[in-house]
C-alpha positions, 0 to 999 in steps of 0.5 A, spaced: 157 122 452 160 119 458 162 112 457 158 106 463 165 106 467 165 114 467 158 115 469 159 110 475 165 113 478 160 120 478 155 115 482 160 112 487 162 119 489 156 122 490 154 116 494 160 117 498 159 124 500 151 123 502 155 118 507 154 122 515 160 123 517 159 117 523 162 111 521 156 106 521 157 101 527 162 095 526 165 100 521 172 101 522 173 108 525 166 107 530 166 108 537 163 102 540 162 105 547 157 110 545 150 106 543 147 111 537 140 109 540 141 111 547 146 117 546 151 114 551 146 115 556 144 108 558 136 110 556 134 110 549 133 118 546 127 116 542 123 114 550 121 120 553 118 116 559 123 112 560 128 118 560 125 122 565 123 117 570 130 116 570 131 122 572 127 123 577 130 117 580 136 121 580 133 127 584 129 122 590 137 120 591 139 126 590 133 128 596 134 123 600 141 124 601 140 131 603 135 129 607 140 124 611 146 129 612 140 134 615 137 128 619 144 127 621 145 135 624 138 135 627 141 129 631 147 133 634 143 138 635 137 135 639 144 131 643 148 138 644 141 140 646 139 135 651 146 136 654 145 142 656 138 142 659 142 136 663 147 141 666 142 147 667 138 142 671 143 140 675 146 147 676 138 149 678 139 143 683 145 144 686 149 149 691 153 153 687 158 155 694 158 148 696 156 142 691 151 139 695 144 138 694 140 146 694 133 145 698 130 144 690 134 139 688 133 136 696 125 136 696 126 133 689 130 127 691 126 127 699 119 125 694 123 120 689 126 116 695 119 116 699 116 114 693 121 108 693 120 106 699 113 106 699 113 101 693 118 098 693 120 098 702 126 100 706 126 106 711 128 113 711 130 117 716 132 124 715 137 129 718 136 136 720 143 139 722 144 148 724 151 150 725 153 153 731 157 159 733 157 160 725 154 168 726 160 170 729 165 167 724 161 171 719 162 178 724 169 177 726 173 175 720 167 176 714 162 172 709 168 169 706 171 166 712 163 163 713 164 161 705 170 157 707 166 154 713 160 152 710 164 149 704 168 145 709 163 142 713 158 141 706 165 137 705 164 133 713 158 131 711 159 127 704 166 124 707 162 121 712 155 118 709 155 113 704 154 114 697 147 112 696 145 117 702 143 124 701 147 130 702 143 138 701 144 145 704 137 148 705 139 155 706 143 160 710 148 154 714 141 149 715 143 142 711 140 136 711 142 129 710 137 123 708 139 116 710 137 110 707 135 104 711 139 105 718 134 103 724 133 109 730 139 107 734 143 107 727 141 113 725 142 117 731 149 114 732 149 117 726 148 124 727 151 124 733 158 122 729 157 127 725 155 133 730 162 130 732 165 131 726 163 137 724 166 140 731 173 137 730 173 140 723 178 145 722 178 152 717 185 155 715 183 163 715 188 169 715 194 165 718 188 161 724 183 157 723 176 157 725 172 152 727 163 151 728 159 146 731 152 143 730 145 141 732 142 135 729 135 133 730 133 127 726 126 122 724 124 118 720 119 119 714 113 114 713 111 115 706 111 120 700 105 123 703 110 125 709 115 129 706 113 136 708 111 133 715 117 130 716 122 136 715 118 140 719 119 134 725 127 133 724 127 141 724 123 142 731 128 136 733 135 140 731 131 146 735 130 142 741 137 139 741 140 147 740 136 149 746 139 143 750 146 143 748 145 151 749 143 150 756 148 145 757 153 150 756 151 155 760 149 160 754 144 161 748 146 162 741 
């Protein structure tokens, strides 16, 4: 038979076997990092509820952080976008040759400055100007000598308004000017500077220059309703201007 002191030595081995191999907390030899009830994870094992409404918080983060960064791509997207509808649109409204308003954007800007005055007040007075003498230059030395010529005078026109003036070439080597707020004197001094101007420009070609005038008729424009009218009055009034000059000179163009 085992004597009482052999048969407690039998237990206590036995005790110490069945021991897990974790040490008990506050033991020697435990983690104290890692909390035995929650696996380290910060919500306890044994709460399903609470572990899986965490992890849907984790994923609304997630989500909302993916949705910020595509949010942020769409926005440089629209920006580039709208830039580019910008230049499009100002290409659409401009002369290509010569910089200057084209007879769209001419007609758009017309109709917002006549709707201005017709709020707000001031006046309008619109310039019609036609080349003279430029056919021959496109016949003697070529449509690039026109080119160059239409460039110039496109030039004399911008150099010789104000910013807040209008400057466009409705076709062929037609332009118009829109002045804002001048009175019929000024306005016709003004137009006949610029005839003056136009003819004393001079265009270095094929190792000469060549040189163009210009007819100018002018009238004011009483409102938005008289856009159209208007054009077609300072049209008739550069042709009357054209005819007299022409038979001031003894010849026709």
């Amino acid at each position: 038979m085992r004597s009482k002191a052999a048969e407690r030595r039998v237990q206590q081995g036995r005790r110490t076997v069945a021991r897990p191999p974790a040490a008990a907390a506050g033991e020697a030899g435990a983690d104290p990092a890692v909390d035995p009830a929650t696996g380290g994870a910060g919500v306890p094992a044994s709460d399903p509820r609470r572990l899986a409404r965490e992890m849907e918080r984790l994923e609304q983060a997630a989500q909302a952080a993916r949705l910020g960064r595509e949010v942020a791509r769409l926005e440089a997207e629209l920006v580039a976008a709208q830039a580019r509808i910008a230049e499009l649109e100002a290409h659409a409204d401009h002369d290509p040759l010569t910089g200057v308003l084209n007879r769209r954007g001419f007609d758009r800007e017309l109709a917002r400055a006549a709707a201005h005055v017709d709020r707000y007040g001031g006046r309008l007075v619109l310039v019609y100007l036609d080349l003279d003498g430029f056919k021959p230059i496109n016949d003697r030395h070529g449509h690039a000598a026109g080119d160059a010529v239409l460039r110039a005078v496109a030039g004399v026109l911008r150099g010789h308004v104000r910013a807040s003036d209008l400057v466009a070439r409705l076709g062929g080597d037609e332009f118009a000017v829109l002045l804002w707020n001048l009175g019929d004197a000024d306005a016709a001094a003004k137009a006949a500077s610029l005839e003056t101007m136009i003819a004393a420009a001079r265009v270095p070609w094929d190792g000469a220059t060549v040189a163009v005038g210009a007819s100018a008729g002018l009238t004011a424009v009483a409102g938005p309703t008289d856009t159209a009218a208007a054009l077609a009055r300072a049209d008739a009034a550069m042709y009357a201007r054209k005819r007299d000059r022409a038979v001031a000179r003894g010849r026709t163009d």
